[in-house]
C-alpha positions as MATLAB code, in Angstrom:
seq = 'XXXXXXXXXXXXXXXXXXXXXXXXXXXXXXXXXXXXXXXXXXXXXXXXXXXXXXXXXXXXXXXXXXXXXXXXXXXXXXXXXXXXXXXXXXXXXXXXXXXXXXXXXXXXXXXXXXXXXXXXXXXXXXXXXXXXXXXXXXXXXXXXXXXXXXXXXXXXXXXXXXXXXXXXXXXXXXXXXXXXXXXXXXXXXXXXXXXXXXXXXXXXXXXXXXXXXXXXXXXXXXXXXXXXXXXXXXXXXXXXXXXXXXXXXXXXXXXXXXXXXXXXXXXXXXXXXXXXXXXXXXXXXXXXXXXXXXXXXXXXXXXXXXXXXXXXXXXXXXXXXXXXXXXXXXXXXXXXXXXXXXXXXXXXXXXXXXXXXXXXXXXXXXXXXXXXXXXXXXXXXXXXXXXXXXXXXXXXXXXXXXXXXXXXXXXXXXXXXXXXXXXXXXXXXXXXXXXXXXXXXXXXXXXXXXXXXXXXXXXXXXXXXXXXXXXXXXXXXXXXXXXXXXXXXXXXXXXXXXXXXXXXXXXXXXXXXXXXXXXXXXXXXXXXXXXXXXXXXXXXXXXXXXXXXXXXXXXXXXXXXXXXXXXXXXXXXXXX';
ca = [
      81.943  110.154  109.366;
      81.328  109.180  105.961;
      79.279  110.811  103.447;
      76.430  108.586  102.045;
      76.077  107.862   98.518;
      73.333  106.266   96.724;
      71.935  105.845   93.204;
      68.106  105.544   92.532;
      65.023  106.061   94.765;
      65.539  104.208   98.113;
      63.615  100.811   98.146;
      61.433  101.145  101.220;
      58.904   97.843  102.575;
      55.334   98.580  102.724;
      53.315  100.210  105.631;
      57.244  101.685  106.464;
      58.036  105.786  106.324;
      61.375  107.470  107.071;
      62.509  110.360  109.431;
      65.406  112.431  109.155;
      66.631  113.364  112.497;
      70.209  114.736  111.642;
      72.120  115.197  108.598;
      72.984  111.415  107.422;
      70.683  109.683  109.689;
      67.735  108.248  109.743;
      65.150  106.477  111.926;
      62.363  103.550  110.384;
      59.042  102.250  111.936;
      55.861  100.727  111.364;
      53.365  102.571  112.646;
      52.102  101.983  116.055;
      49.597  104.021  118.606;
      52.460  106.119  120.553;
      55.259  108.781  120.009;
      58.210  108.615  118.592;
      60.352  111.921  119.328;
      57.202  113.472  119.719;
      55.251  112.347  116.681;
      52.343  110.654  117.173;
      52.152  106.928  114.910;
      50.182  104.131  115.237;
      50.303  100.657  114.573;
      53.228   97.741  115.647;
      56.894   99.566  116.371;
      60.377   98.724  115.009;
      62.375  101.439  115.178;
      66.247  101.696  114.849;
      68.952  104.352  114.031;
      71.141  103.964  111.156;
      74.415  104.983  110.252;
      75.092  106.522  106.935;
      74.993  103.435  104.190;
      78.739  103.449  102.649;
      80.079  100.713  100.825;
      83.508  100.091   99.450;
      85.604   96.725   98.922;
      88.915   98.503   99.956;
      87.450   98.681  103.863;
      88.879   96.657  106.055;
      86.103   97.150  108.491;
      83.490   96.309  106.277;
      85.037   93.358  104.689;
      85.356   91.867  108.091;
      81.753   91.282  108.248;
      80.612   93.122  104.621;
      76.357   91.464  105.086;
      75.146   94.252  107.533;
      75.938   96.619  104.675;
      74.963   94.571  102.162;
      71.458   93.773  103.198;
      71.002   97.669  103.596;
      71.752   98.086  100.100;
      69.566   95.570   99.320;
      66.774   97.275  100.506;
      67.482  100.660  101.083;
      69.854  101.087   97.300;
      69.479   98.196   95.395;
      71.609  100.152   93.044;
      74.313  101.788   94.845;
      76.807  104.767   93.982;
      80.464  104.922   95.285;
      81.474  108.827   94.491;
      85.219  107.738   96.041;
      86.084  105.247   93.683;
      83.811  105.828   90.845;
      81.478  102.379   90.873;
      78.097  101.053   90.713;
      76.888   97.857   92.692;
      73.748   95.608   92.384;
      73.537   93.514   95.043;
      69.763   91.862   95.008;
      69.910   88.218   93.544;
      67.647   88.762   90.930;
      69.661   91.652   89.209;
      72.737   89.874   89.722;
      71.618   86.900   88.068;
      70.172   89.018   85.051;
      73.727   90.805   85.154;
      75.707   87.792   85.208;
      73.933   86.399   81.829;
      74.177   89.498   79.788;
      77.523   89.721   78.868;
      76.946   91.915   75.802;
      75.767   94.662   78.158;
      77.988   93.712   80.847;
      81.599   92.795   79.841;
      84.469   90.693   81.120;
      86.637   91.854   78.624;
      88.390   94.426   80.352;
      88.840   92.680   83.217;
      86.410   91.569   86.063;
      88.531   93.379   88.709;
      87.752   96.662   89.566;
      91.432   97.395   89.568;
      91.984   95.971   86.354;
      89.179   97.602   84.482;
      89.958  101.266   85.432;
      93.672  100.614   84.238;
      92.961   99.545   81.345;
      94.104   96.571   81.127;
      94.690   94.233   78.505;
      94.315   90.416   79.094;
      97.009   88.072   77.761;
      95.608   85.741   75.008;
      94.210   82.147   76.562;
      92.333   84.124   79.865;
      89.091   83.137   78.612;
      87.661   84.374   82.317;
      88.401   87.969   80.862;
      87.281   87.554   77.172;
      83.444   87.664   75.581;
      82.129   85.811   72.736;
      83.412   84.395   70.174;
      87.006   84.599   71.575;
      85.470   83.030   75.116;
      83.897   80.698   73.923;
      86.649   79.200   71.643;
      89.114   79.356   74.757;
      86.913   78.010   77.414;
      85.585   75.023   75.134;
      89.212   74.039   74.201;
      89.628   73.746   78.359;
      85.928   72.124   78.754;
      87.144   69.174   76.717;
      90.225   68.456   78.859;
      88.650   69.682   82.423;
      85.191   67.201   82.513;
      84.027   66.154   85.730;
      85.195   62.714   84.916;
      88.412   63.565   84.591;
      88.576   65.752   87.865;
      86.677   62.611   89.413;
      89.312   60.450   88.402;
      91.893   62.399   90.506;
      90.188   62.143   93.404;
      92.521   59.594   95.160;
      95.392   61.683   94.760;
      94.029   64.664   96.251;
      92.999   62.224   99.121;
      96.840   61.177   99.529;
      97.656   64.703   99.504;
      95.400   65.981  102.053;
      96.475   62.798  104.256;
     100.049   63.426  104.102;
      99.493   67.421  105.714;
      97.183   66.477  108.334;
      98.544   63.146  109.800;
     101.652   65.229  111.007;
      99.374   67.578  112.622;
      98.130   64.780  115.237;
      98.971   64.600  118.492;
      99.728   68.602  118.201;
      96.773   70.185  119.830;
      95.673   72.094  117.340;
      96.649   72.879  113.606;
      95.991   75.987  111.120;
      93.425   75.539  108.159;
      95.382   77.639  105.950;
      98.743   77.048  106.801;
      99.046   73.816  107.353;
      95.604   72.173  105.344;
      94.458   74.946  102.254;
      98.080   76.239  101.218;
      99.222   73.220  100.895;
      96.555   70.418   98.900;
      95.031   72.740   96.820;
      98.831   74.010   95.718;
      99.794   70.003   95.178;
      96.809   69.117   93.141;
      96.963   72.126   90.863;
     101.008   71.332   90.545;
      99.639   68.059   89.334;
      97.399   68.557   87.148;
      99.370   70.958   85.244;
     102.667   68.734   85.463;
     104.373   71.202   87.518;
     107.477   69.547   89.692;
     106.593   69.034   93.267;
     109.588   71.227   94.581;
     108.332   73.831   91.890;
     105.139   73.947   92.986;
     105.379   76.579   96.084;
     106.956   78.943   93.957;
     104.500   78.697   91.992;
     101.480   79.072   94.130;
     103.435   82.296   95.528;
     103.437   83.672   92.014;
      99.627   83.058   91.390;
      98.719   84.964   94.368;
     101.134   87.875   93.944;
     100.091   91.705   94.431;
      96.581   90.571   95.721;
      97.117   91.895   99.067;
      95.805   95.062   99.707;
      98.188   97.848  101.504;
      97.819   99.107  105.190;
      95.865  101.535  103.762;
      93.343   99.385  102.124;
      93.236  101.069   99.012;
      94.060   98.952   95.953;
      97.412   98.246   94.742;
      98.634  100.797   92.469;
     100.860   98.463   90.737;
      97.771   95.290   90.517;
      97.842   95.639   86.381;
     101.431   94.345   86.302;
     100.869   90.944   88.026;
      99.714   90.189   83.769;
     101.109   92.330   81.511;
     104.022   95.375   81.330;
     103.699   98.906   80.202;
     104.071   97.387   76.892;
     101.209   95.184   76.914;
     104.098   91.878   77.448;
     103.535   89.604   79.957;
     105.985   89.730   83.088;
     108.438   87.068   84.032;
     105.967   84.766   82.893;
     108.328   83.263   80.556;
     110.913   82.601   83.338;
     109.164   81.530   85.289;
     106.953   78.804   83.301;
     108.549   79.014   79.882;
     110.950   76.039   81.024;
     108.095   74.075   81.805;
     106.714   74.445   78.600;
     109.812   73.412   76.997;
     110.240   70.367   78.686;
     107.040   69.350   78.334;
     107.325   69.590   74.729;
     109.990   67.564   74.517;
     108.725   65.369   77.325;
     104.979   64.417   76.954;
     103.124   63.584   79.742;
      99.369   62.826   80.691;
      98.679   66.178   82.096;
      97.325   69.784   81.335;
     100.253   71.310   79.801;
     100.981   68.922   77.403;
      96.823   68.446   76.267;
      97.147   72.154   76.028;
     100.751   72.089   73.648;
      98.682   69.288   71.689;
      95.182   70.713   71.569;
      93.896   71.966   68.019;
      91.052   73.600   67.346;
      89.233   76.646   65.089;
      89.850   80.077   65.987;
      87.922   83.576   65.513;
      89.070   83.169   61.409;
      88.380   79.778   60.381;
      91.538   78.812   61.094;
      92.697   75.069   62.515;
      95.659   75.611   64.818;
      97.139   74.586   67.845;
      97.190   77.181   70.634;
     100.103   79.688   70.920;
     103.251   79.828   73.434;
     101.027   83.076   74.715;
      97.663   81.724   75.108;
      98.934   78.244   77.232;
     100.726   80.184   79.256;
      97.435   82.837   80.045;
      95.729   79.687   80.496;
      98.579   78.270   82.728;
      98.208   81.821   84.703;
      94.295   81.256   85.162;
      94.561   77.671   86.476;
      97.523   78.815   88.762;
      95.491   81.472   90.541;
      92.081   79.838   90.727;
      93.468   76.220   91.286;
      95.148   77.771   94.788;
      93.341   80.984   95.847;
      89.612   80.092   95.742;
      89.935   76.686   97.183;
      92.250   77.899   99.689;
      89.447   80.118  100.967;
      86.718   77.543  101.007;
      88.722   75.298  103.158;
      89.293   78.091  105.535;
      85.636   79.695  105.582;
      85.021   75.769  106.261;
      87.115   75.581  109.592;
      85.932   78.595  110.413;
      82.152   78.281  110.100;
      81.793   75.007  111.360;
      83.774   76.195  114.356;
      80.749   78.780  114.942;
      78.418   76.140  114.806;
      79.448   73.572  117.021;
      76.620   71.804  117.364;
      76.316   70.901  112.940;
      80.516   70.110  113.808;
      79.725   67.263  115.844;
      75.904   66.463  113.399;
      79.000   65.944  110.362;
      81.240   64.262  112.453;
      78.235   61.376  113.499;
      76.934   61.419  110.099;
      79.713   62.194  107.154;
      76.834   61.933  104.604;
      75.797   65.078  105.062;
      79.100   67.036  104.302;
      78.599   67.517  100.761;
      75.446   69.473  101.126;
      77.470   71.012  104.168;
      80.166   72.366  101.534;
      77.693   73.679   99.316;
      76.448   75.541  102.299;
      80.009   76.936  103.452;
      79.910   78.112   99.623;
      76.557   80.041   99.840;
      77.287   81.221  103.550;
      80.944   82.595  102.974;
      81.813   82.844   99.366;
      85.395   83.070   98.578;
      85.078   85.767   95.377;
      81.898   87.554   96.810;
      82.554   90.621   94.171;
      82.549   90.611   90.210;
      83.189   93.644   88.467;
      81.551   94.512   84.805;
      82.485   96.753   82.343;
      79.100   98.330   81.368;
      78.994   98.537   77.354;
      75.649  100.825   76.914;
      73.844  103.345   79.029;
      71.216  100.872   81.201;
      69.093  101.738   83.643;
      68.176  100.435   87.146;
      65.757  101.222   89.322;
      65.266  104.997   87.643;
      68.489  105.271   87.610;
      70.650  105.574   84.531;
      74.375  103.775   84.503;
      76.298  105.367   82.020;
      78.177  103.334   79.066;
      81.837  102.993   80.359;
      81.512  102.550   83.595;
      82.356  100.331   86.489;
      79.332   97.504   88.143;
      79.685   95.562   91.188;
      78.162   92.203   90.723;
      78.335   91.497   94.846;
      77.322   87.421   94.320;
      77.898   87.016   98.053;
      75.272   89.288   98.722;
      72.430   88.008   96.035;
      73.652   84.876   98.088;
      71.715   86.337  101.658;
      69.325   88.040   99.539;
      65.804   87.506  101.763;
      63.735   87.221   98.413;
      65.560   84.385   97.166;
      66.604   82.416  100.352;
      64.596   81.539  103.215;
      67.044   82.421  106.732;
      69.874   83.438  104.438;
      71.643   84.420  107.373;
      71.303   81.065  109.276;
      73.854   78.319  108.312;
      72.718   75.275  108.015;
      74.012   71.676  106.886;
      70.839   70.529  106.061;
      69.425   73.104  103.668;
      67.609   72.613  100.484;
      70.037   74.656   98.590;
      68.698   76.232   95.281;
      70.999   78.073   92.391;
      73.538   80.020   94.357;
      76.030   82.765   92.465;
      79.141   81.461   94.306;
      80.945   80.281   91.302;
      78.771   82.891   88.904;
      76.223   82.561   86.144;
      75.407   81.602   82.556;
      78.539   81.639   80.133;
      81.130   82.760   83.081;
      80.024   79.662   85.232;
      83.083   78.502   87.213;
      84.906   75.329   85.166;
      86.574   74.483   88.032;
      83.604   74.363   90.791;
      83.853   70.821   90.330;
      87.397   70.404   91.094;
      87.011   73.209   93.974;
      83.715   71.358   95.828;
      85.681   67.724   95.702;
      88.609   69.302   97.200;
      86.391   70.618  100.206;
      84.434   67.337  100.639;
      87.796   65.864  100.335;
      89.461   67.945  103.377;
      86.932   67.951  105.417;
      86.504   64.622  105.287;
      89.730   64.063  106.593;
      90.173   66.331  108.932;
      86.844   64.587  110.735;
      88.544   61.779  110.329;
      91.151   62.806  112.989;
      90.097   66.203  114.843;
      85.809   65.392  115.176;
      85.745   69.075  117.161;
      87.884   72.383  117.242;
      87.169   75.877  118.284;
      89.087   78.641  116.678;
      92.446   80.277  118.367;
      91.645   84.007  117.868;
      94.551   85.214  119.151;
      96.236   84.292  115.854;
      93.857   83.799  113.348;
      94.315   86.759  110.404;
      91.976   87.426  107.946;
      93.279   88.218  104.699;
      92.772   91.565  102.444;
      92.592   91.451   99.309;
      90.288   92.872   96.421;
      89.570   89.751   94.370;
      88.931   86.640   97.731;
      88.104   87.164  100.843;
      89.262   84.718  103.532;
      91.714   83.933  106.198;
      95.627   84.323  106.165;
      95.849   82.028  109.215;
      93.167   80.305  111.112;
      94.710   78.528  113.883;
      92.273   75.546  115.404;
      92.552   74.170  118.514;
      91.584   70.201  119.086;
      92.547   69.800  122.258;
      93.671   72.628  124.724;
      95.997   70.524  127.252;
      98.514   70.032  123.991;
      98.046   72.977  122.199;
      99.019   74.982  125.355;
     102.225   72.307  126.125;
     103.391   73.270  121.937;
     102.747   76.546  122.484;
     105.262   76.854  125.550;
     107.776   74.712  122.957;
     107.885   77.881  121.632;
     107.948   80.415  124.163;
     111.781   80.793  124.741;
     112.503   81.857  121.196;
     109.337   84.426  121.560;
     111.158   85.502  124.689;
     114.485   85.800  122.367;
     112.164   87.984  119.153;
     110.589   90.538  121.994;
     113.900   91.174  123.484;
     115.284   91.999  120.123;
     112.389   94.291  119.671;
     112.837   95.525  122.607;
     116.265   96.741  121.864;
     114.956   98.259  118.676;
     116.186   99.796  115.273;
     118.172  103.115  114.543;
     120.349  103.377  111.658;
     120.954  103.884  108.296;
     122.267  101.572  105.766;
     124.085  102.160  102.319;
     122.379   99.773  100.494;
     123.567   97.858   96.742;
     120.448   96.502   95.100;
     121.495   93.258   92.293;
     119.044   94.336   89.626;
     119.213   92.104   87.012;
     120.378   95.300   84.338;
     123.312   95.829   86.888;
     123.268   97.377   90.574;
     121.849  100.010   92.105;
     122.136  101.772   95.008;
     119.748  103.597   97.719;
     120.554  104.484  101.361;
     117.566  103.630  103.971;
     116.872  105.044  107.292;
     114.946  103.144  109.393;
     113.780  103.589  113.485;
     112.014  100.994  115.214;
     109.126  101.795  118.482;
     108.206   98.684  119.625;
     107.367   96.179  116.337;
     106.618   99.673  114.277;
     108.939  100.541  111.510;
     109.443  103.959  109.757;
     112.186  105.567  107.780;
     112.781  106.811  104.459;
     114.830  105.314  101.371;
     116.727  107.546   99.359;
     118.295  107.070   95.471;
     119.342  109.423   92.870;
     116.605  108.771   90.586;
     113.684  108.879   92.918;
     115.026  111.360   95.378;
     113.784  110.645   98.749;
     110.198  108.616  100.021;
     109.078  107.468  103.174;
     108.162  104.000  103.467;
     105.117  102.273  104.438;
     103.814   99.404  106.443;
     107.309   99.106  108.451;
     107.283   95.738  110.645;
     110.489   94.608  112.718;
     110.061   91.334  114.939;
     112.952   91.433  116.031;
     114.605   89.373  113.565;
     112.870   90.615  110.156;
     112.415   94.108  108.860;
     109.956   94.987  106.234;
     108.728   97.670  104.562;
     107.431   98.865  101.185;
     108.329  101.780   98.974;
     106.421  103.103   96.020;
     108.928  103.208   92.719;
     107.496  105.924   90.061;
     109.617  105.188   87.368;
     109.602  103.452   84.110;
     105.912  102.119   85.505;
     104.122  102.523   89.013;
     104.609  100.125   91.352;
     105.083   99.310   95.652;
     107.632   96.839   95.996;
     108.504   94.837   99.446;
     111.943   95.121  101.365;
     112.429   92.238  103.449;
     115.666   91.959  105.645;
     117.749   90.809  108.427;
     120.246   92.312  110.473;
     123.472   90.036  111.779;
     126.018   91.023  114.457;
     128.008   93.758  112.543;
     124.933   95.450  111.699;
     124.367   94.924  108.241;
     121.430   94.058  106.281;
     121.078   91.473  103.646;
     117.824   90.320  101.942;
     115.524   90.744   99.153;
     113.051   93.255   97.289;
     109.800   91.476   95.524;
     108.950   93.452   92.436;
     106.119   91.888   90.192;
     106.553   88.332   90.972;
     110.561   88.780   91.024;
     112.877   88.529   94.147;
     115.703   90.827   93.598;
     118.763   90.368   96.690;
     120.529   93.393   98.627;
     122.711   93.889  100.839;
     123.593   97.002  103.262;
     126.366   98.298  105.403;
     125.820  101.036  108.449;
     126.233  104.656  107.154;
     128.927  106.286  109.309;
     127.477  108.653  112.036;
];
């Protein structure tokens, strides 16, 4: 059982008292004319016991459903303490909004990732998102004059024609998945557009924006997260390989599209200098568009499936009557936020409700929560299509405000629009739907939806030889070890790995001269893939992901991913 921690005096509603019972427990009533335990109370009853109020975003529990626990620390701490990790939270709307606007006092300059902030990181020029005045505001205005509503407006037949040309193949199917098949893929070739990146360029791409956001098994946060930006030595990583050609062509190539408005751009900076924008700065802006152009609207269009799948009867009220699914959107965005936490680097000693925050340390903005918050919202935990929907925090507040809300809230008119268009009712497949954990989105990893259950089930048996074939092979298991040479781009390396399979459970260590031996974690085997991770210590921190396949002499060959970077490996069986 977890301890509780709170900051502050516990907000209590009127006419209500508190018992302790037990150590970490609690029971509330209004007063009523009976006994409760033996105490004599009067006056109408609601009574309840309550587990001890813990919050953390690393919980996998709590971040399946995270507004039970947030609505107790709206009114039991409105300012809340995490001794575990070190953090404040606010999560009433009216502090957040205050919060939100006061950037002097709270900061996004080092970061507004927990993560990010307590490694001290360093953003990469041109990431106005992490930046405060004057260097935000001269970054985000030289992106304000190419990214206008008009101009995302203007796109929206293209991002029509891409949504069409994923879900027309998904007719006549049964069913089809709202993140596979629908929000990995339009979001991904809009963004690719936009910025002029090549069409078969543009997975690898959206694979890079969205690496080392996944928590661990574990939960906790990613030891190596500060690396997806910057080195050890402050230097970006593989950015330059990985979009530096772009770049280059584009200069030589002009087109009408992000890149080469940002190569051509001029403007003043912090000194009173006209200049165009360095190779650093477009490609920290190129980062920033990468990862919000794909993640967040990824997430909308799932928490969209999803939501509307609960509600069943406002499916079928959108499918009549399309008019109403841009308020409907707006509502998915209020309901089920896709960044529901942003984290502040508190500047000055402030205090909140008697409580002091000391300068230097770590505030949860939780958005999602000021977003249910019963003082701002009538029913804030009803969904509804049809609701007058004042200022929500879902894409922030005051000089932070989301540029790209625009572009995210056509894109999830846009696909839901479409999919009406062709599937007018679906319920979800639970059996294979995945919610994703990470520290910066919350979502789905796969939301399978059926449309109609006579076809789904006749694809799904398609498939049920070769799942015969994968649990046979799993069945048969793994125990071995391998010699393994690793193709590191400053020559190769070499480990050995031990690995036993129970069922689709993989353990093992991985040995090497430099790091002596480790176990690994998170070991999967399918029957046709292992995986695992391994933590690496030296020059810098970091887990990196082994991901292999065995063929009929029993070796291994795949790949390691290492900070955006795919390095290959092969292994042959140690002799018993």
């Amino acid at each position: 059982m977890r301890k509780e921690h709170t900051a502050g005096p516990k907000a209590s509603s009127p006419g209500k008292a508190t018992l302790d019972l037990r150590s970490g427990y609690n029971v509330a009533w209004n007063p009523i004319n009976t006994e409760v335990f033996g105490l004599k109370v009067s006056g109408k009853m609601n009574a309840k016991v309550d587990s001890p109020l813990y919050y953390d975003p690393y919980d996998f529990d709590i971040d399946e459903n995270p507004y039970p626990v947030w609505k107790r620390m709206r009114d039991e701490a409105p300012l809340y303490y995490n001794e575990k990790y070190d953090f404040y939270a606010l999560s009433r709307y009216e502090d957040v909004t205050k919060c939100l606007k006061d950037f002097a006092t709270y900061s996004s300059a080092k970061g507004t990732i927990m993560e990010l902030i307590k490694a001290g990181f360093q953003p990469p020029p041109g990431m106005f998102i992490f930046e405060d005045p004057p260097l935000h505001d001269i970054h985000r205005d030289i992106l304000r004059r190419l990214f206008t509503p008009r101009a995302i407006a203007a796109v929206e037949p293209k991002i029509r024609e891409f949504t069409t040309q994923v879900l027309d193949p998904q007719i006549g199917k049964g069913g089809f998945d709202f993140i596979k098949d629908l929000g990995s893929e339009m979001p991904m070739r809009t963004i690719g557009m936009l910025l002029g990146i090549p069409e078969a360029d543009q997975a690898k791409f959206r694979d890079f924006s969205l690496e080392g956001l996944d928590l661990d098994e574990s939960g906790a946060p990613a030891v190596d997260f500060e690396f997806r930006f910057n080195g050890k030595d402050g230097d970006p990583i593989e950015v330059n390989d990985l979009f530096g050609a772009y770049l280059d062509w584009r200069e030589q190539n002009p087109s009408d599209d992000l890149m080469t408005q940002l190569l051509t751009s001029e403007f003043v900076d912090e000194t009173g200098t006209q200049r165009r924008l360095s190779r650093e700065e477009i490609l920290g802006y190129v980062r920033l568009l990468a990862g919000a152009g794909n993640e967040t609207t990824t997430r909308l269009i799932g928490w969209t499936g999803k939501v509307l799948a609960d509600h069943p009867e406002q499916l079928a009220e959108l499918a009549k009557d399309p008019s109403l699914i841009n308020n409907a959107i707006d509502e998915v965005l209020r309901f089920e936020p896709p960044s529901p936490v942003q984290a502040r680097y508190v500047t000055r000693d402030v205090e909140h409700y008697g409580q002091i925050v000391p300068k230097g340390s770590v505030i949860l903005l939780l958005n999602a929560s000021a977003n249910r918050d019963e003082r701002k919202f009538k029913d804030p935990d009803t969904f509804n299509i049809r609701r007058k929907i004042d200022q929500t925090l879902t894409f922030g507040h005051g000089l932070h405000f989301c540029m790209g809300s625009h572009l995210a809230k056509l894109e999830g008119r846009i696909a839901l629009e479409e999919v009406l268009k062709r599937f007018p009712s679906w319920k979800v497949d639970w059996e294979n739907a995945k919610q994703a954990r990470t520290s910066t989105v919350r979502g789905w990893e796969t939301l399978p939806v059926i449309t109609d259950e006579a076809k789904w089930k006749q694809e799904q048996n398609k498939n049920r030889p070769q799942e015969k074939a994968v649990s046979n092979a799993t069945e048969a298991g793994i125990d071995n070890a391998w010699d393994l040479v690793i193709k590191a781009p400053n020559g190769e390396q070499r480990s050995v790995v031990t690995l036993k399979s129970e069922g689709e459970v993989l353990t093992g260590t991985i040995t090497n001269p430099e790091f002596g031996e480790q176990p690994i974690e998170g070991g999967k085997y399918d029957g046709e893939t292992l995986t695992w991770k391994s933590k690496v210590t030296k020059p810098v921190k970091l887990t990196v992901t082994y991901s292999a396949t065995v063929d009929a002499d029993n070796n291994i060959s795949g790949h390691i991913k290492a900070m955006m970077t795919k390095i290959p490996f092969s292994g042959t069986p140690v002799a018993k």
